[in-house]
N, C-alpha and C positions, 0 to 999 in steps of 0.2 A: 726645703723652703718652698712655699707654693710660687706656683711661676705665674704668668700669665691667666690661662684658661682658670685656674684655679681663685685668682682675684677677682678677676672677671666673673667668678660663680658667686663668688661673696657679694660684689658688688649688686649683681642681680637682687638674690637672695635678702640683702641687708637693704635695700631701696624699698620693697613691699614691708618693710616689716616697719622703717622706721620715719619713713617719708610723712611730713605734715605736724612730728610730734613736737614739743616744743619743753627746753631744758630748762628745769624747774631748780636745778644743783646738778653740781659733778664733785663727787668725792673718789682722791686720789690715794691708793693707799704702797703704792712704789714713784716717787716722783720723778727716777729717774726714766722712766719711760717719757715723761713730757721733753722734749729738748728746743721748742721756743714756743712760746717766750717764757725764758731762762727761770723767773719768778712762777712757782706754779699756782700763786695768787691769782696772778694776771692771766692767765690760765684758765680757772674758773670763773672769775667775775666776767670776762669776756663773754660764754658761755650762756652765763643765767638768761631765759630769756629769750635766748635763740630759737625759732623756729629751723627744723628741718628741711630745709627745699629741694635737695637732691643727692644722690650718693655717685661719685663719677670715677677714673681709675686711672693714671697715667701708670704706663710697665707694672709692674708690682706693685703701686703703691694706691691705697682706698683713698679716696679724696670725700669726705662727706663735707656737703655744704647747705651755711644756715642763711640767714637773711645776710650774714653782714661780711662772714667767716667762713674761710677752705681748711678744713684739719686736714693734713695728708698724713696719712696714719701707714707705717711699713708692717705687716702680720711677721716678718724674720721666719724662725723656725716652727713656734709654736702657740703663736698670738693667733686667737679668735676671737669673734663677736658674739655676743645672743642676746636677746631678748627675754623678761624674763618679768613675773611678777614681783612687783614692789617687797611683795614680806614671803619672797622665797629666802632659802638661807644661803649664801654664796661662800665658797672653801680661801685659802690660804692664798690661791693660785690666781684669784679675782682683782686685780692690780687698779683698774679705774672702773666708776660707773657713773652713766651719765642716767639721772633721774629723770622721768619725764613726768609733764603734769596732769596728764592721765595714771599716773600710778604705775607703770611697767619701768621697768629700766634696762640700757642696753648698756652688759654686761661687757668689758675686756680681759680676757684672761689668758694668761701666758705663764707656762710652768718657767721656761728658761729666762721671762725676762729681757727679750731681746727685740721686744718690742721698741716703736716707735712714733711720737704724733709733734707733730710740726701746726702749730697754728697760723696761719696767716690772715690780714686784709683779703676779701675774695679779690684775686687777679693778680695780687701780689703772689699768690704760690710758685709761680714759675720761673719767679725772678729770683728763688733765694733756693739752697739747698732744700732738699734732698733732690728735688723737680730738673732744676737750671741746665743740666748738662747732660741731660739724658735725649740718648737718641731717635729715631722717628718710630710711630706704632710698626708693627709688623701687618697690619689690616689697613694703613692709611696710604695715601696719595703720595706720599713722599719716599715709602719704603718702594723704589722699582728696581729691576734687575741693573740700571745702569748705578743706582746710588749703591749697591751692593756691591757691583764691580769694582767700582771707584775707592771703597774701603778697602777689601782685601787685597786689591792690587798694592795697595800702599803700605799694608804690615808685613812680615817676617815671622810673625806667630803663626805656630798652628796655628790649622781652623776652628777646632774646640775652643781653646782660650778666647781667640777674637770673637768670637759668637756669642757667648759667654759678658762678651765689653757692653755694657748697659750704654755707653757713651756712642755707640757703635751702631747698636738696636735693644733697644727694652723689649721685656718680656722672658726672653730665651732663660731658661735655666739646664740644670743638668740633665733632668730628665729629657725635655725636648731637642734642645743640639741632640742629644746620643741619637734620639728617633729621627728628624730631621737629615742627622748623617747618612744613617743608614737605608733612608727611603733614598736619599741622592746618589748610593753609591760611593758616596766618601769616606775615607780611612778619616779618624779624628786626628793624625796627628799628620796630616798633609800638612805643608807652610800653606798658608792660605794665598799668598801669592801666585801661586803655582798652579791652581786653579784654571781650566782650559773658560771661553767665554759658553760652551754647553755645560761643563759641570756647575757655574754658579746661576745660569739658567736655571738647570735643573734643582739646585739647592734652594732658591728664593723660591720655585715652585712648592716644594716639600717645606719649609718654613711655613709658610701660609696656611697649606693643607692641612699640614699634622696638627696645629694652631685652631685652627675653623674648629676640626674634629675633635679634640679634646676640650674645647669651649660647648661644643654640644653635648657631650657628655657629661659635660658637669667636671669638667679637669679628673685628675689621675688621682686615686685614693693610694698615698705612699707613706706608709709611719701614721700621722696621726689626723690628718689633712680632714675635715668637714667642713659644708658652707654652712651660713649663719644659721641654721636651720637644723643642724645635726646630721644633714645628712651626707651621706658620702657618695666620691666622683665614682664613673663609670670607667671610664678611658685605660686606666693600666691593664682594663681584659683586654686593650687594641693593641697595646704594645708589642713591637718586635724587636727592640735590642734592651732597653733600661732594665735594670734588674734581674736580667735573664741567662747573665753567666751561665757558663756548663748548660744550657738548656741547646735543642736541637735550631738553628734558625727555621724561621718558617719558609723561605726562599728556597734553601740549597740542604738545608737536613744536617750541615755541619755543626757542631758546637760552638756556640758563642762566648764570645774571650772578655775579660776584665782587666784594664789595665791604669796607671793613673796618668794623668794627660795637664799638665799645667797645676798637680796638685790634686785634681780630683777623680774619682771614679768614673770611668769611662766603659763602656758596652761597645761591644760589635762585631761581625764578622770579618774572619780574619780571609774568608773565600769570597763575601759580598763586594767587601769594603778594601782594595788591594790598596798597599801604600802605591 
């Protein structure tokens, strides 16, 4: 699932391409990807009409906004965007497309379907799901090492899992906690309480960092991941724990371990990272 850096590249990417254009029709050919408003009538006629004025991002989620409306769209596993000529031919996989009145259309295509678009009043997005209860950026004024402290002192969970709590901090996915642990010197299955006040120092340092650097990159190309543009991230050649089982660390030279942590696949050194 793209995390962060990886939205953040779409967003980029999807703001030059589609900014200023204005929808002429949206033809929906999986409705359950819409989930409000509930009619996917009301859905399109809202639409018709709309000019494009900016494309923005809250944690993982694309926020494109028109004159009147915030779609906050979730990409899940295998949801992209592209832009594409009007009387190109689109496959089986092409779930929505918003026409525009220049004749191009931006394309949404998701093999698994697990996509998602929320329409709201602009400003109402935040007040209603998917937005409402998500925690602060990890690049904003609100995420500091005391607010960080203050969370983990108060859960019981590993660290993996609470990091992982979008209610917590948006953004973080599996890839990044794994890296983020392991630039901090944290074992993923420490209680996060337990956490001395240098280790989550050091841990909100290495969130940030690892974060910044994989947003310059263009996020991590893993499975099937491109920005709107086709083209693919940089950042998994930076990697040192994600996907690197049995690989040598780059630290210590020992082999890196794979285990699952709260449900899911987890990376690390077992000489870096001591419980």
């Amino acid at each position: 699932m793209p995390e962060l850096p990886e939205v953040e590249t779409v967003r980029k990417t999807l703001k030059k391409l589609v900014l200023h254009k204005t929808i002429d029709q949206v033809t929906i050919h999986w409705p359950k990807i819409i989930k409000n408003p509930v009619e996917v009538e009301q859905f399109i006629d809202a639409l018709k009409g709309e000019t494009i004025v900016d494309v923005g991002r809250r944690g993982k989620f694309l926020i494109i906004y028109t004159e009147t409306f915030a779609l906050v769209s979730h990409l899940r596993m295998e949801g992209r965007y592209g832009l594409h000529p009007g009387d190109e031919p689109y496959d089986k996989h092409t779930h929505v497309i918003f026409h525009f009145t220049d004749g191009t259309e931006l394309r949404y295509r998701d093999v698994r379907k697990f996509g998602t678009m929320h329409l709201y009043k602009k400003g109402d997005e935040f007040n209603y799901p998917p937005l409402i209860a998500l925690g602060p950026e990890p690049f904003s004024e609100e995420f500091t090492v005391e607010y960080l402290t203050e969370k983990l002192r108060k859960t019981n969970r590993k660290v993996k899992p609470a990091l992982l709590d979008q209610n917590l901090l948006v953004g973080l996915g599996n890839i990044y906690v794994d890296e983020a642990l392991f630039r901090a010197g944290i074992h993923p299955e420490r209680i996060a309480s337990s956490l001395t006040e240098p280790e989550i120092t050091g841990l909100h340092r290495e969130i940030v960092a690892t974060l910044s650097e994989a947003v310059k990159k263009g996020g991590s190309t893993i499975r099937s991941y491109v920005n709107s543009q086709g083209e693919i991230g940089m950042f998994q050649l930076e990697l040192y724990a994600y996907g690197r089982q049995g690989e040598e660390c780059k630290r210590c030279g020992r082999p890196l371990e794979k285990i699952k942590v709260g449900g899911r696949g987890t990376h690390f050194c077992p000489n870096c990272q001591k419980v």
